[in-house]
C-alpha positions as CSV (number, residue, x, y, z in Angstrom):
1,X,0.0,0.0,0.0
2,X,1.2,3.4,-0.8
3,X,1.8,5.6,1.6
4,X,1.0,9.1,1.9
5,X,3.3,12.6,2.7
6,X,2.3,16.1,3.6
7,X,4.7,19.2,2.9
8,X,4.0,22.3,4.5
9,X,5.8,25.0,3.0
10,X,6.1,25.5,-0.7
11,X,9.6,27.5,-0.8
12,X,12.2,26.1,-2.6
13,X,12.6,23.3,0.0
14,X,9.4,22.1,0.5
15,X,9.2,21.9,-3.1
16,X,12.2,19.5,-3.3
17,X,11.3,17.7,-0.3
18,X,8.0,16.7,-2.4
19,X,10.2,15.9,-5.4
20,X,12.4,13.4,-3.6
21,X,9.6,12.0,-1.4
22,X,7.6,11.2,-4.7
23,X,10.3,10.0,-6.4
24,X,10.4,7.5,-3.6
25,X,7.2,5.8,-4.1
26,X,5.8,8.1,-1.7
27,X,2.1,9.7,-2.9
28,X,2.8,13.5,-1.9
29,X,0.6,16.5,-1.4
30,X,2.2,20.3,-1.6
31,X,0.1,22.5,0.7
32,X,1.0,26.3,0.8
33,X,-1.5,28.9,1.5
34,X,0.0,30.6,-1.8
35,X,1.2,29.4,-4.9
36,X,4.9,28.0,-4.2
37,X,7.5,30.1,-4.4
38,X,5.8,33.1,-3.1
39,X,7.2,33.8,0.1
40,X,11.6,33.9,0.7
41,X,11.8,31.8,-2.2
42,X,10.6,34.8,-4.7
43,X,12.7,37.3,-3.2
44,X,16.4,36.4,-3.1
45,X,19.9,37.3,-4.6
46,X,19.5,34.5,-6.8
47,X,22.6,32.7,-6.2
48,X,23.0,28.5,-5.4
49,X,26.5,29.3,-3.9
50,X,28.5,26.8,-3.6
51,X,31.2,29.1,-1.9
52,X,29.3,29.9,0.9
53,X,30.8,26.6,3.3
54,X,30.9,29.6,6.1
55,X,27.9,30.8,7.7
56,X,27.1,34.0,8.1
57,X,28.5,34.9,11.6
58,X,27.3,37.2,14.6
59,X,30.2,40.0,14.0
60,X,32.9,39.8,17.2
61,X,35.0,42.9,17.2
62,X,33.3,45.8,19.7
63,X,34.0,48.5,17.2
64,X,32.2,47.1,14.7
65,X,29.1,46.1,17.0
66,X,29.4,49.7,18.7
67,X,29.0,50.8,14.3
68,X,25.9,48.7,14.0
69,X,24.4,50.0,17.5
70,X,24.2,53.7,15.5
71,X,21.5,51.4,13.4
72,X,22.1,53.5,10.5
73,X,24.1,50.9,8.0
74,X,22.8,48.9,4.7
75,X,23.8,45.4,5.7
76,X,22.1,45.3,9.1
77,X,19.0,47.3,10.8
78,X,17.0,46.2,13.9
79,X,13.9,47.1,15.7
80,X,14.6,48.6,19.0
81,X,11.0,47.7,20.1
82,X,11.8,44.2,19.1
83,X,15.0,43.6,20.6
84,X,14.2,42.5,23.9
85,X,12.4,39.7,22.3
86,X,15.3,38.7,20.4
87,X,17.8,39.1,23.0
88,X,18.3,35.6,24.2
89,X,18.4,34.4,19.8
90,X,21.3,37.0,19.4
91,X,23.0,36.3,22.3
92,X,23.2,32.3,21.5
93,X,24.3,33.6,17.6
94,X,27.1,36.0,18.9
95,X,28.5,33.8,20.9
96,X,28.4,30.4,18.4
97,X,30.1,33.1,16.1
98,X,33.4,32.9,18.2
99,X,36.0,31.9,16.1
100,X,36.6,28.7,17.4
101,X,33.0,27.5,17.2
102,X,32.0,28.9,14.3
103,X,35.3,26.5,12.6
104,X,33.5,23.4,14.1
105,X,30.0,24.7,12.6
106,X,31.9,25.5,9.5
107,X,33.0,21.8,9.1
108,X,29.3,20.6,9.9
109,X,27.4,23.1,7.7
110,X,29.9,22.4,4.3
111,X,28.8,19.3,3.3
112,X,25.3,20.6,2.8
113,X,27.0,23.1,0.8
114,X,29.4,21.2,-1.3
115,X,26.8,19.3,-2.8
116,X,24.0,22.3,-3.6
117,X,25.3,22.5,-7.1
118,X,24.8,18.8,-8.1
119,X,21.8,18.1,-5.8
120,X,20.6,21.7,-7.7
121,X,22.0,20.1,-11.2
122,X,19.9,17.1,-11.0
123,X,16.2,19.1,-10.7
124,X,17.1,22.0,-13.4
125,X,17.8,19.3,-15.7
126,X,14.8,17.2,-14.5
127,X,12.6,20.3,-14.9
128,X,13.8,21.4,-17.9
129,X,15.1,25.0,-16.2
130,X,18.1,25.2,-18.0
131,X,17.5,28.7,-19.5
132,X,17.1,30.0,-16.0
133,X,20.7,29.1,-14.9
134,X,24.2,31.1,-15.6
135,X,27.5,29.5,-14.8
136,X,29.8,32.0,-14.7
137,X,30.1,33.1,-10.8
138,X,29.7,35.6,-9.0
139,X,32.0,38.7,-7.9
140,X,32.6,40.3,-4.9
141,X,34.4,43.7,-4.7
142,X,36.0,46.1,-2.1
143,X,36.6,49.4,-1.6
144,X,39.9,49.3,0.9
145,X,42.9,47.0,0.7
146,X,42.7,45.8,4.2
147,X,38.9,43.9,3.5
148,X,40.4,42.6,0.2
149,X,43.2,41.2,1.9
150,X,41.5,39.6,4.3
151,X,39.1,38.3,2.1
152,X,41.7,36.9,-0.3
153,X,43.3,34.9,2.8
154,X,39.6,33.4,3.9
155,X,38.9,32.4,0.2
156,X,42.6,30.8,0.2
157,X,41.7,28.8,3.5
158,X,38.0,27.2,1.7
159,X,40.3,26.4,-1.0
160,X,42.1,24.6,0.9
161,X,40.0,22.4,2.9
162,X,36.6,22.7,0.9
163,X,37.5,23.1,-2.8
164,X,36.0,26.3,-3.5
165,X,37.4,28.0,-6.1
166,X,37.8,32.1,-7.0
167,X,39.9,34.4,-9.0
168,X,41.9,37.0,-7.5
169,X,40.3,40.3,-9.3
170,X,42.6,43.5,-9.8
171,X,40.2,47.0,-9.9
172,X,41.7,47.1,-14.2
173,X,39.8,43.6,-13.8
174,X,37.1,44.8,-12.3
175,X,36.7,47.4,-14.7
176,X,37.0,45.2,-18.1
177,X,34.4,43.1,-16.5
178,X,31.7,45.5,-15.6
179,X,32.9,48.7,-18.0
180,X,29.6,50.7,-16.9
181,X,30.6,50.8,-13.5
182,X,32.9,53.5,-11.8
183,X,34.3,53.7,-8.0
184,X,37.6,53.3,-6.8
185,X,38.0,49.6,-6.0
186,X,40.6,48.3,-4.6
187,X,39.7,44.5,-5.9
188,X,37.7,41.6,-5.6
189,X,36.9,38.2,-5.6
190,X,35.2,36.0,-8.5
191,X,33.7,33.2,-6.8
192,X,34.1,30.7,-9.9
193,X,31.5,28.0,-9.1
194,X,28.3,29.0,-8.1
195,X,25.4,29.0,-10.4
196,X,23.2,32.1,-10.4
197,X,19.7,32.2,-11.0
198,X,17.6,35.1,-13.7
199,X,14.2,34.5,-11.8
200,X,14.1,32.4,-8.5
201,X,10.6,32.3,-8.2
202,X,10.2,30.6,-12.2
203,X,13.0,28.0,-10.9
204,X,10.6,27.0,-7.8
205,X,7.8,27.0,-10.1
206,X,9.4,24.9,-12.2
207,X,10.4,22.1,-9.6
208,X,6.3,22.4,-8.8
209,X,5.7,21.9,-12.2
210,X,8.2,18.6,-12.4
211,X,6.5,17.3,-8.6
212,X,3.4,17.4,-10.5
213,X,4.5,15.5,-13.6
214,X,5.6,12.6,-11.1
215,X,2.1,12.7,-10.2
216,X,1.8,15.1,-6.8
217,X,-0.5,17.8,-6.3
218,X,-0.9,21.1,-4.9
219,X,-3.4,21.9,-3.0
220,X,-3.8,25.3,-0.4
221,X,-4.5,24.7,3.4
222,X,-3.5,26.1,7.1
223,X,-1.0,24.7,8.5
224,X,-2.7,25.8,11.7
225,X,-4.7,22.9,11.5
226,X,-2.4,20.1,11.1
227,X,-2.6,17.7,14.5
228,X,-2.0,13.8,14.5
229,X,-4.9,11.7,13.6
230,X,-4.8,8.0,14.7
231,X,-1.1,6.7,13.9
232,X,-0.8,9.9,11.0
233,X,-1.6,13.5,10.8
234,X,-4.5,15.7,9.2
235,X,-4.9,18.9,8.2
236,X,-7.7,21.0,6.3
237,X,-7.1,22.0,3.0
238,X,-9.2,23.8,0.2
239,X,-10.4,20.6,-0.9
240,X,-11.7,19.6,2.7
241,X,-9.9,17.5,5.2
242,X,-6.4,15.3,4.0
243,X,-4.8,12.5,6.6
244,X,-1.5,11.3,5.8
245,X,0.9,9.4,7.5
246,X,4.4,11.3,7.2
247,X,4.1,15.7,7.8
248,X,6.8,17.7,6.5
249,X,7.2,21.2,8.2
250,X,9.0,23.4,5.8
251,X,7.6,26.8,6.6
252,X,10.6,28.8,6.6
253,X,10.0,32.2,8.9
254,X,6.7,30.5,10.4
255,X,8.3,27.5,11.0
256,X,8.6,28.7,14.8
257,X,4.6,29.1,15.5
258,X,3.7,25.4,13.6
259,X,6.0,23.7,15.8
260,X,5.5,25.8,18.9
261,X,1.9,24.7,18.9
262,X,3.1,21.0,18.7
263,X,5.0,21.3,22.0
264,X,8.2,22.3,20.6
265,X,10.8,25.3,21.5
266,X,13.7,25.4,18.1
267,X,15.1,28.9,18.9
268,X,14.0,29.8,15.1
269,X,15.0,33.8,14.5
270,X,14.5,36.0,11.7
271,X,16.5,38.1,9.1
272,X,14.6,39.8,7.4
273,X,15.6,41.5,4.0
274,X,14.2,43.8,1.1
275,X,14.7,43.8,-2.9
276,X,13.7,46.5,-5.7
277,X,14.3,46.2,-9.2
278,X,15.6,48.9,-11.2
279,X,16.1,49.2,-15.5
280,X,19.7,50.9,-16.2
281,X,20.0,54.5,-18.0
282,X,20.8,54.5,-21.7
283,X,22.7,51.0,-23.1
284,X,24.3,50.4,-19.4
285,X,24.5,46.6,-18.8
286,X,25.7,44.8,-15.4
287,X,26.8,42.3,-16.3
288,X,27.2,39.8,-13.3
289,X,26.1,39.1,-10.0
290,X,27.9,41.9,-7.9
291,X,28.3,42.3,-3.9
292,X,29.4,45.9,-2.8
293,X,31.4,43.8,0.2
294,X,31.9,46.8,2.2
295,X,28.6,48.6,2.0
296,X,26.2,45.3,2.4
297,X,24.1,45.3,-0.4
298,X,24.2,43.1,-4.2
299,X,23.3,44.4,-7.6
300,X,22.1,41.1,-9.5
301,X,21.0,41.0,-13.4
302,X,17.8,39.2,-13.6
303,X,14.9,38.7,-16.0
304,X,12.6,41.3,-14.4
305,X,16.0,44.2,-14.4
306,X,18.3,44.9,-11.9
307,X,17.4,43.7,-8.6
308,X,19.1,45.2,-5.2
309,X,19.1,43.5,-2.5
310,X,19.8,44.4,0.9
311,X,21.0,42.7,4.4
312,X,19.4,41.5,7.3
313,X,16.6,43.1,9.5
314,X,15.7,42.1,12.6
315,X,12.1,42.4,13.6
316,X,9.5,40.0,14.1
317,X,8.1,38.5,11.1
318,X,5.1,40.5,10.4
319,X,6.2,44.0,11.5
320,X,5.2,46.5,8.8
321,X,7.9,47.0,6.0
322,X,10.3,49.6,6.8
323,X,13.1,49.3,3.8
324,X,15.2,52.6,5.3
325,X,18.4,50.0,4.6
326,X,16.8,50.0,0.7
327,X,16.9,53.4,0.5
328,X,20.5,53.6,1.5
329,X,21.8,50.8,-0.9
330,X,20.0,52.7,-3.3
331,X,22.1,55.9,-2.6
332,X,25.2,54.4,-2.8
333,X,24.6,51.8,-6.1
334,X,23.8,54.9,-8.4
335,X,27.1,55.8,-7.4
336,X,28.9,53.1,-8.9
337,X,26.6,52.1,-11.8
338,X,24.0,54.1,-13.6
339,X,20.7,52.9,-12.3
340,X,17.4,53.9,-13.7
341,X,13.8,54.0,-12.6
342,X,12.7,51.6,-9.9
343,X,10.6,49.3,-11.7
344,X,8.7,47.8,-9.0
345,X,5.2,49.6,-7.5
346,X,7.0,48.9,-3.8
347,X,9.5,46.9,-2.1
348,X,9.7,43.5,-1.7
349,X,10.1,41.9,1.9
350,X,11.0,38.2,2.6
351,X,12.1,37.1,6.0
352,X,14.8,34.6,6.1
353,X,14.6,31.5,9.0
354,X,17.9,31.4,11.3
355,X,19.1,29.7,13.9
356,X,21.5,30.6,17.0
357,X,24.1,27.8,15.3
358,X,24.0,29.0,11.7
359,X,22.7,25.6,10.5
360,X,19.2,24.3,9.8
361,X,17.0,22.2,11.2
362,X,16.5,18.4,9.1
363,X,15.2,15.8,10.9
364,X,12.7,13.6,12.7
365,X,10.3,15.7,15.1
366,X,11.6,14.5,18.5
367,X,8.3,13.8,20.2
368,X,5.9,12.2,17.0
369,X,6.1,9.7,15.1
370,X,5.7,10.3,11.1
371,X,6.7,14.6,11.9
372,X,9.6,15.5,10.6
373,X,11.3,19.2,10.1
374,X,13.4,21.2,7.0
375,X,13.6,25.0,8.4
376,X,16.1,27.0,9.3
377,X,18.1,27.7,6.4
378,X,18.8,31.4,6.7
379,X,20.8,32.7,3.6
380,X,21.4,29.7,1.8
381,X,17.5,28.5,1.5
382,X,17.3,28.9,-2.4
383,X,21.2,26.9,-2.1
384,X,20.2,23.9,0.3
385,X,16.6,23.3,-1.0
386,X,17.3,20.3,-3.0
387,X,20.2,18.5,-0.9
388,X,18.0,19.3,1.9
389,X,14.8,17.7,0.2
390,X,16.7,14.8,-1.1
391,X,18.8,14.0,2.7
392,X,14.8,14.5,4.0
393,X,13.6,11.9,1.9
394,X,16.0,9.3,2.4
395,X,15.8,9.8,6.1
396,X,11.5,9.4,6.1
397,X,11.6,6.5,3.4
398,X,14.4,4.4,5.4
399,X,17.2,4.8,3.3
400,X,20.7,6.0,4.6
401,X,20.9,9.7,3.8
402,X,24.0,10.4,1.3
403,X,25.5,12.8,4.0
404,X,26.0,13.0,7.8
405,X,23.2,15.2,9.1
406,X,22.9,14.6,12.4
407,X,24.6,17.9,13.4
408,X,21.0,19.4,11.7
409,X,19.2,17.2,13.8
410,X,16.2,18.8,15.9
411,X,17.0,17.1,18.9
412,X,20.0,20.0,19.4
413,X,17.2,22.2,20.5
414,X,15.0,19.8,22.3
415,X,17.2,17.1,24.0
């Protein structure tokens, strides 16, 4: 007898999770209360970066926290209102972002990483997304010697020990690459192997679009209403009530209140973050993916024009917009390449799930049978969605996932 899955959460990893679990044998439904892909997964840089074997760390040095107490930077903003509620998440990241710790989480976290390119590989090509995918890279550049430097040596060190491989980018390099921009740079790094994406959200709709051609469906529902029924779970959807035996929670930023209401406590934070898209004055072309390292904010050439994004916010989830860091990035990007109008009608806003550790959550649920959890992926959702999704669905279906993932397991939270 066949059995049957739930996924909550139709981001980029609950849409792989129901790819690999149907693959499997499994018979899955997708339940979002939007179409998938319309939540983190529409607004990101667009990168699958297979660099990135380093979590973005708390920062350590007092100066520079003293700098982001002023609350008046691009690559971070916070709610003052908010911050007592998020004192006891920050205070767990800062201090796993100790040097020493956040080595040990580096060595846990980069298999994930290592493998987002060919986990990533196997669904374009399955989906047929191939015109959505560049292969070139992407480029970081700075604007003082001393961040280059120590840029340069950190790249050298993943080289080492991870295989990640870059070009060393002089500013006459920087300048043959991207001839519309102007600044005074003192260099920069090509990342050579990441992929980029032209329109995140068309990529997640078309892994939805290969699920379904395995035979799963989409259907909407609230995942407020999922509770175990008998030896399974239910939940109520648009087409009335669905029991399965295996639930997936892969809700991203609202992760925390589904599992809170099961009994459970995951320390989930969020980042949030903000994107515009602009057209470029006269015959001015961008030509790759660029991060303005020292200012916090990337320029990114996609199908619908230019699109800017920004750092991390914290506030609580659904705390009205308030895209000040936006504005700023703005400022300083027409300063270095000719932006145009801003083509969208407002900002876009996508909250990104974190946890104190850097890592995400993959697992079984520690307290119920057939509940299992994919969350928690912070900047690297749109990276990790398919290794996640496929590492998920060997662990549910009994096989041996291809990768240790116990360090992701839940039970870290909840002992």
């Amino acid at each position: 007898m066949t059995k049957n899955a739930i996924v909550l959460g139709a981001g980029i990893v609950g849409v792989s999770t129901a790819i690999h679990l149907q693959r499997r044998g499994r018979q899955v439904t997708l339940i979002d209360r939007k179409d998938p892909g319309n939540e983190t997964s529409f607004g990101n840089a667009g990168l699958i970066q297979r660099e990135g074997v380093a979590p973005y760390g708390f920062p350590q040095q007092l100066g520079l926290l003293l700098r982001y107490a002023l609350n008046n930077r691009i690559d971070a903003h916070y709610h003052l209102r908010t911050l007592p509620s998020q004192l006891a998440f920050l205070a767990r990241y800062w201090w796993n972002s100790n040097a020493r710790r956040h080595a040990i989480i580096t060595r846990a976290y980069a298999p994930l990483i290592e493998n987002s390119i060919t986990e990533h590989k196997d669904l374009i090509e399955a989906s047929e997304a191939q015109a959505l995918i560049r292969r070139d890279g992407w480029i970081k550049i700075f604007r003082t010697p001393a961040r280059r430097d120590e840029a340069l040596g950190e790249a050298a060190l993943w080289r080492n020990e991870f295989g990640v491989a870059y070009d060393s980018l002089t500013s006459a390099d920087i300048a043959r690459m991207e001839p519309d921009m102007t600044g005074d740079f003192a260099g920069g790094i090509r990342w050579r192997d990441p992929w980029s994406v032209l329109d995140p959200h068309a990529l997640t709709s078309a892994y939805r679009g290969y699920f379904e051609s395995l035979g799963g469906r989409f259907v909407t529902g609230d995942a407020a209403s999922l509770g175990q029924f008998g030896s399974g779970w239910k939940i109520m959807t648009g087409e009335g009530p669905l029991e399965a035996d295996d639930a997936v929670i892969a809700l991203g930023p609202w992760a925390a209140l589904a599992t809170r209401r099961l009994g459970y406590s995951l320390s989930l934070g969020v980042k949030r973050g903000y994107h515009m898209h602009y057209a470029a004055k006269g015959n001015a072309v961008l030509n790759n993916w660029m991060l303005d390292a020292e200012r916090g904010y990337l320029l990114a050439p996609m199908r619908r024009g230019i699109r800017l994004t920004t750092g991390a916010e914290f506030a609580t989830v659904d705390a009205p917009k308030t895209p000040v860091q936006l504005d700023r990035a703005e400022a300083v990007a027409r300063t270095i390449f000719p932006l145009g109008d801003r083509l969208d009608p407002e900002p876009w806003m996508g909250a990104r799930p974190c946890t104190p550790d850097m890592m995400p959550i993959i697992g079984k649920a520690p307290r119920h049978q057939g509940l299992w959890f994919a969350f928690g992926h912070a900047h690297h959702g749109l990276t990790l969605g398919p290794v996640t999704g496929r590492v998920l669905a060997e662990l549910i279906t009994g096989e041996t996932p291809f990768i240790d993932i116990a360090a992701y397991a839940p039970q870290r939270f909840n002992p």
